[in-house]
N, C-alpha and C positions, 0 to 999 in steps of 0.2 A: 530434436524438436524443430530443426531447420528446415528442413523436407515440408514435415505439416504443413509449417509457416506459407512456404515458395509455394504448396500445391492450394491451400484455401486463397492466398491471393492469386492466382491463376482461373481459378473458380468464381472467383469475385471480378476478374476484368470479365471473362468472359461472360457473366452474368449481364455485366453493363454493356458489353456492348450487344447482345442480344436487346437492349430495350432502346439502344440509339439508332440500332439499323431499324428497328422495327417503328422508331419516330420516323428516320427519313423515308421509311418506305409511305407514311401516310402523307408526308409530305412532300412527297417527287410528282412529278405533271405527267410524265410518259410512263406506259404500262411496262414497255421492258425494264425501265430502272427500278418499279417498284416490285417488280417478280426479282431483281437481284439483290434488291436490299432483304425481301422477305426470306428469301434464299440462306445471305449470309446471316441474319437472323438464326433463322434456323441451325445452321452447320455452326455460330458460338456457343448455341444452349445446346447442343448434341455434345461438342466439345465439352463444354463445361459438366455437362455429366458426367461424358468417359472421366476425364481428369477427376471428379467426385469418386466414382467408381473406385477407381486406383488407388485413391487415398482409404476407403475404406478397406480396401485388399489389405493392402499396405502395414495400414496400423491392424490389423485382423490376425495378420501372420506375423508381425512386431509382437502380439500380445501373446497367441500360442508359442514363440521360442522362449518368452521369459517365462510362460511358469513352465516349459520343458526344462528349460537351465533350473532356473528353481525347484525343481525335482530332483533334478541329475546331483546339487549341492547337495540336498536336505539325505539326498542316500548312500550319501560319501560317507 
């Protein structure tokens, strides 16, 4: 359950900081700083999906070995 735990709060900072870069970018005065805040904006919630993604793999193929194993018991 440790895994989960590390991968939903890794999903969770990256969530956050998708909405802090995407404050500063309303709030920067020069247009390059604000194409790079939008930028890293973007590549955290990109982030934060792969890492979402994974997690659902994850626990996907965690749930098909236990009921394989659970079979493999039941026909011992």
């Amino acid at each position: 359950m440790k895994a989960e735990s590390s991968i939903v709060i890794a999903v969770a900072v990256c969530i956050f900081l998708t909405f802090y870069f995407s404050y500063l970018s309303l709030q920067a005065l020069e247009e390059t700083i604000k194409k790079q805040f939008v930028l890293l904006a973007l590549l955290s919630l990109l982030t934060g999906a792969i890492v979402f993604g994974c997690l659902v793999i994850y626990l996907g193929i965690k749930k098909i070995f236990i009921k394989a194993e659970l079979t493999v018991v039941q026909e011992s």
